[in-house]
C-alpha positions as semicolon CSV with decimal commas, in nm:
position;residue;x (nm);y (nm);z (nm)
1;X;1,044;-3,273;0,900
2;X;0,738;-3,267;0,704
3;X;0,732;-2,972;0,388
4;X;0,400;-2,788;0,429
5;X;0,183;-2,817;0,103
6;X;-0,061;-2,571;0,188
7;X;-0,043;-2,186;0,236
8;X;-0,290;-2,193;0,505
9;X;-0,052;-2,376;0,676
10;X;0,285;-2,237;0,603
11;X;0,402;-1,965;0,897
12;X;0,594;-1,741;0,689
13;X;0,336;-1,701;0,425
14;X;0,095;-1,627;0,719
15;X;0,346;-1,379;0,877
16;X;0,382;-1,184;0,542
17;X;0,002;-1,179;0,446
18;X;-0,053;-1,025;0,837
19;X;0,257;-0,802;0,784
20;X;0,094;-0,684;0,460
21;X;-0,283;-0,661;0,612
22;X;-0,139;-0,427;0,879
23;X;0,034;-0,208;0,671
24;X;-0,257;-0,173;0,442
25;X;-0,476;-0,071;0,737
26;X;-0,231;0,146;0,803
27;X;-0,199;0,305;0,477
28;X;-0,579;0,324;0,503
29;X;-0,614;0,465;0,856
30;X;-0,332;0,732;0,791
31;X;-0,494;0,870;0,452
32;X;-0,844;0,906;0,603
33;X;-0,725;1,100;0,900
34;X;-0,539;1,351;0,742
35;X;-0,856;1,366;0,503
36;X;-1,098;1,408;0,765
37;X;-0,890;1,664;0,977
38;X;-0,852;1,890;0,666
39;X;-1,273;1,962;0,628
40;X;-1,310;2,292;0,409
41;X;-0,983;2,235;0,213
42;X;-1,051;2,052;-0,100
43;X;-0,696;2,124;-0,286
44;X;-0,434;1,869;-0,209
45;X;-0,084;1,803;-0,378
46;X;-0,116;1,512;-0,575
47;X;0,209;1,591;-0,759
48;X;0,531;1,722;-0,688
49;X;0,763;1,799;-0,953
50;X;1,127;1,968;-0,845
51;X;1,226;2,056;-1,180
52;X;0,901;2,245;-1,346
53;X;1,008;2,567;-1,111
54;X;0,709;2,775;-1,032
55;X;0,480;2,523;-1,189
56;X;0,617;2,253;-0,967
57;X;0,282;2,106;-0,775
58;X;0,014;2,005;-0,954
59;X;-0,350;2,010;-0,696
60;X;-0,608;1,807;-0,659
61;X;-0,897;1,640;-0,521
62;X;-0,952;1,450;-0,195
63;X;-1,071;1,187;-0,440
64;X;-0,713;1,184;-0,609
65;X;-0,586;1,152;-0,230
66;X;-0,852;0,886;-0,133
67;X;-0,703;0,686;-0,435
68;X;-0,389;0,597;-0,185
69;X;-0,669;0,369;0,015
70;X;-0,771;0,185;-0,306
71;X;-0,414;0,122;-0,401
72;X;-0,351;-0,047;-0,053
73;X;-0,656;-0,228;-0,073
74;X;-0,567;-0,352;-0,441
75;X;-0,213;-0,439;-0,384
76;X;-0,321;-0,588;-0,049
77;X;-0,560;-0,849;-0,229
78;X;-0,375;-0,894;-0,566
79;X;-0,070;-0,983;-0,344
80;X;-0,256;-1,265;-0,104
81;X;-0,421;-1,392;-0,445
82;X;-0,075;-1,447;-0,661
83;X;0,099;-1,601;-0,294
84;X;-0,187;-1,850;-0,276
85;X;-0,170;-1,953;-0,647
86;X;0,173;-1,945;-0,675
87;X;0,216;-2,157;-0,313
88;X;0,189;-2,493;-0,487
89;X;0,460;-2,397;-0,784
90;X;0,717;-2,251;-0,555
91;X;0,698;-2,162;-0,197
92;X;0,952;-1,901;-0,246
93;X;0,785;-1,714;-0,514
94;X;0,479;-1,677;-0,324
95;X;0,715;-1,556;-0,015
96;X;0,887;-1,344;-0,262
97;X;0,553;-1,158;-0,408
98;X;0,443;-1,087;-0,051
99;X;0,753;-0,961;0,087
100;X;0,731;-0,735;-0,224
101;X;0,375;-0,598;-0,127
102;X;0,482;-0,484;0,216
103;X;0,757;-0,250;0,055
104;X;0,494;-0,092;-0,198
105;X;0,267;-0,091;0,098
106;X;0,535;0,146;0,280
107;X;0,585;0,320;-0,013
108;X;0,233;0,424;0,002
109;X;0,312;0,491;0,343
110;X;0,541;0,720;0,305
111;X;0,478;0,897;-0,074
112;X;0,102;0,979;0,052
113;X;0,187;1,101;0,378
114;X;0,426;1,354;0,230
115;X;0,200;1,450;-0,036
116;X;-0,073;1,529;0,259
117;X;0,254;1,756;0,514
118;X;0,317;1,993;0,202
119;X;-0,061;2,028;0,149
């Protein structure tokens, strides 16, 4: 059994960087809809914070909101960048950094669509 050598080559890697593409459109897709069905309402929750009592959400911008699509977007490309350069050190470091991107990609998921339900 041959070892691959390239990252273009290796399935897993592939698997992970399509995993992580698909949750970043995701991320992307879900953000801009709830923007775009909420016309006329430019206060959103950016911040939650249980123990501040009355003062406890902070509001925002749709810009502040919008900055949930550049975070996938970032994390998206800094992730396939550090798997490819790290491919030919370790193969299981690069596996290891893009596995890691798909759980902050569902943590954007999930911490931006709650911020937009309590809006």
């Amino acid at each position: 059994m041959t070892k691959n050598q390239n990252f273009m080559h290796d399935r897993s890697a592939l698997l992970l960087v399509s995993i992580d593409a698909f949750l970043a459109l995701v991320a992307i897709v879900l953000v801009s809809l709830k923007l775009n069905a909420s016309q006329g309402t430019s206060n959103y929750i950016i911040t939650y914070r249980s123990s501040l009592g009355i003062d406890s959400y902070m509001q925002g911008t749709a810009l502040d909101i919008a900055s949930f699509m550049i975070a996938a977007v970032l994390i998206f490309a800094f992730a396939v960048v550090l798997g490819y350069r790290t491919y030919p050190i370790k193969r299981e470091l690069s596996l290891v950094v893009l596995s890691l991107s798909s759980v902050l990609l569902i943590l954007i998921i999930i911490v931006s669509n709650a911020l937009l339900i309590l809006r």
